[in-house]
N, C-alpha and C positions, 0 to 999 in steps of 0.2 A: 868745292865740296861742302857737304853740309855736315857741321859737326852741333853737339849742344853739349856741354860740360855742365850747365846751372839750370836745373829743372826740379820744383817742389811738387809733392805729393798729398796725399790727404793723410800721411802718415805726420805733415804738419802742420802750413798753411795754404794747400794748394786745394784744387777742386776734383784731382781724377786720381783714382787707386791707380798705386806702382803697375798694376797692370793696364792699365787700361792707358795708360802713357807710354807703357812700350808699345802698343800697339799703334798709338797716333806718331811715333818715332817711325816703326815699318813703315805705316802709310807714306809719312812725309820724305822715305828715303835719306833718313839721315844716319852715314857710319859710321859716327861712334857718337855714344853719349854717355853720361852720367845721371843720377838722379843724387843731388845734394838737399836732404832736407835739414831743419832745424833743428841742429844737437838731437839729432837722432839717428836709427842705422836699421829702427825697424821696418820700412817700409823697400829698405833691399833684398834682404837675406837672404828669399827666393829666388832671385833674377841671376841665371846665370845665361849669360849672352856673348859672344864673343867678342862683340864688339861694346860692350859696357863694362864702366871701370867704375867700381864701387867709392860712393860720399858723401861727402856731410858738410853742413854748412855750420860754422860754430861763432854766435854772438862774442864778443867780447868788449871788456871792459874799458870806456872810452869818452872822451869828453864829445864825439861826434859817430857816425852810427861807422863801425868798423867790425868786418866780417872775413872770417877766414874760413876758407873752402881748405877741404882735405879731400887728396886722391889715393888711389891703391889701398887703402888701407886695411887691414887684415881684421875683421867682422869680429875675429875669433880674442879678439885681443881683450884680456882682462883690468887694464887700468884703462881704455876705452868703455867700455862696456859699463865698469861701475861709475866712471866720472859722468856719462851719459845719463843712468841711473836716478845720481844725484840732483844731474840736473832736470829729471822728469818729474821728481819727488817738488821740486820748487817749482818747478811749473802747476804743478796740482794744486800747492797753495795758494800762489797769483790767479789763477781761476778760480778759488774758492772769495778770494777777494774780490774779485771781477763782478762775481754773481752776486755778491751782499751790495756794492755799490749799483748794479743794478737794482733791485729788490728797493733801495732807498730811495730809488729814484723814480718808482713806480711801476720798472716792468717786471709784466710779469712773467720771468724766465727762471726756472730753476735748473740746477746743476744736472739731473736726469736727463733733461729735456737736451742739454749742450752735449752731456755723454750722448746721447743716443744720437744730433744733428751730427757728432764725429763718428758714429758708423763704427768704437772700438777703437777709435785710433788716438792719437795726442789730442786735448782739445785747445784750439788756438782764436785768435780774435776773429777768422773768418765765419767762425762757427757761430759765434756767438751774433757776429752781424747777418748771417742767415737768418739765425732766430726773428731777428728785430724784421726781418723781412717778410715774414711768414706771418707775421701776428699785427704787422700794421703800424709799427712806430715809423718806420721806416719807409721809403718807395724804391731803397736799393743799396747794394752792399758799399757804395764808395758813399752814400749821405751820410750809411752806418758809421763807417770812418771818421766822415770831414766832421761829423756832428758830435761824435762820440768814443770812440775808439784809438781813433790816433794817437800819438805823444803828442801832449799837451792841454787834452783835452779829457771831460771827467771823467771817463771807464778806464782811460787808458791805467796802469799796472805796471811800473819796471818790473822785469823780469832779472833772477839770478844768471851773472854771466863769468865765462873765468876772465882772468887776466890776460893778456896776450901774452904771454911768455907761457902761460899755461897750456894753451889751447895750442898752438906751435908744437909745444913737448909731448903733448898728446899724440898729435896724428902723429910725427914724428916715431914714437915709442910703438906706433900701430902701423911702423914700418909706410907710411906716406909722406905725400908730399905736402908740404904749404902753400896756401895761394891764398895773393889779397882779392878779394872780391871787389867789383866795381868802384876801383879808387876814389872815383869824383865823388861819391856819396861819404867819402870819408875827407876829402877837401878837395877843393878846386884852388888852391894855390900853389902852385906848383913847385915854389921852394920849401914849403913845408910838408908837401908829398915826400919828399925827396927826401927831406931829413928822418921823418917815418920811415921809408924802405931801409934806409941806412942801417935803422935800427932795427924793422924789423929783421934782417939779414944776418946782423948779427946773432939775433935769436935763431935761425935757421931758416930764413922763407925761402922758398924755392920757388914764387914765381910771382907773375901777376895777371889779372883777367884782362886783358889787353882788346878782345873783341867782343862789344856787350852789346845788349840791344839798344840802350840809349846813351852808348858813346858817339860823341862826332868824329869827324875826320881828325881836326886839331886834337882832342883827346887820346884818342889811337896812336895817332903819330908821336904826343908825348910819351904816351907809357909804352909803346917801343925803344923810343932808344933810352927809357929810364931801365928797361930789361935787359937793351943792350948793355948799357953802363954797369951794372951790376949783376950780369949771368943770371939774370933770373928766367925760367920757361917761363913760353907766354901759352893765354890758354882763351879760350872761348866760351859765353855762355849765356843763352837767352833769359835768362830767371823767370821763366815760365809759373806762371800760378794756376793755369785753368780761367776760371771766370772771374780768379779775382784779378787779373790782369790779361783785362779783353784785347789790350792793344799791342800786346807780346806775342809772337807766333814760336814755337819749338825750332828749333834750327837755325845754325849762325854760318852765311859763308864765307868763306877761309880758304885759304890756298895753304896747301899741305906744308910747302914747306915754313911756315910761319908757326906750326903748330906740333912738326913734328918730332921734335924736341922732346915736348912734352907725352907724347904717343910713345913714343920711343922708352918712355920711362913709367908709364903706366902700363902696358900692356905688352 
């Protein structure tokens, strides 16, 4: 069966409005998904589906890149809603500084021009490497990146992130679940994955992304039975971005019962 739990929108860094992803979801016959975008929750609000279960993806603070997806979580919820808030208020800034290092650097893009290439929505680094695409510095949204955009290199901006024990208590508090996003991107050593889930566990995680699109076989198989070892649900998710990830397709398949766990508790 085909499920997808991890799909972004233009509500952050993706390239298709929350509608227009439900509709490549019909097409592709996939029955159940989420849409998790970036410390945000506006690009769900409307979608009410029976087979989607409402999410969000939340940065957090980390000496490597570490990502916690939230399920079920209740929209309605008031310390979700303001800590999101918060973090939309930082993000304005970090784009106001985005656009000055631009500007010092010759192009010419202004903050208008970024609000309007986001169509009203959050404005995020894809946006800004559209721009660069549109006006010729560039010959495409990944040279945007390798050249300029990335961590490590000059445009790039750390963004405001909470703590992990924050971000946990969050969804938590909004009545959802926890889940680590794509472990390997947070290490590939597998005794110190280990030691991380210990702890995040103790904070309250409740699962891990066990079926991703650039997991291998060996990978899958570990963060199985690290799910098994510690009762965590396991979950599935392409991290679909539209065109800023052309080599990712929507839909992850899975055999129910690997997943139904987690089904069982969102919906």
């Amino acid at each position: 069966m085909l499920v997808d739990f991890h799909m972004h929108t233009t509500a952050s860094d993706g390239t298709f409005s929350p509608e227009s992803l439900v509709k490549i979801v019909e097409e592709r016959d996939i029955e159940y998904f989420s849409i998790t975008d970036h410390d945000t929750i506006d690009g769900i609000k409307k979608i009410s589906k029976e087979n989607f279960v409402p999410g969000l993806e939340i940065s957090v603070e980390y000496q490597s890149t570490l990502h916690i997806l939230g399920y079920g979580i209740d929209l309605n919820n008031k310390k979700l809603i303001d800590t999101l808030e918060m973090l939309k208020k930082y993000r304005l800034e970090r784009n106001k500084i985005i656009i000055e290092k631009m500007q010092k650097m010759g192009f010419n893009i202004t903050f208008e021009e970024a609000l309007k290439e986001a169509k009203g929505t959050l404005i995020g680094r894809p946006h800004f490497a559209s721009l660069m695409v549109k006006k010729g510095y560039v010959n495409s949204l990944k040279e945007a990146f390798e050249k300029y955009l990335k961590k490590g290199k000059p445009l790039y901006e750390n963004k405001k992130r909470l703590n992990i024990d924050e971000a946990i208590k969050i969804i938590k508090e909004a009545k959802g679940i926890a889940i680590l996003a794509h472990p390997y991107q947070t290490t590939t050593d597998n005794e110190k994955l280990e030691s991380l889930i210990k702890k995040l566990v103790s904070l309250g995680l409740d699962g891990l992304e066990v079926y991703y699109s650039k997991h291998t076989n060996i990978m899958i198989q570990t963060y199985e039975k690290l799910s098994q070892k510690y009762g965590l649900v396991k979950t599935a998710g392409s991290d679909f971005h539209g065109k800023n990830t052309p080599d990712i397709h929507p839909g992850i398949d899975v055999k129910l019962k690997d997943i139904e766990t987690f089904i069982s508790r969102v919906f």
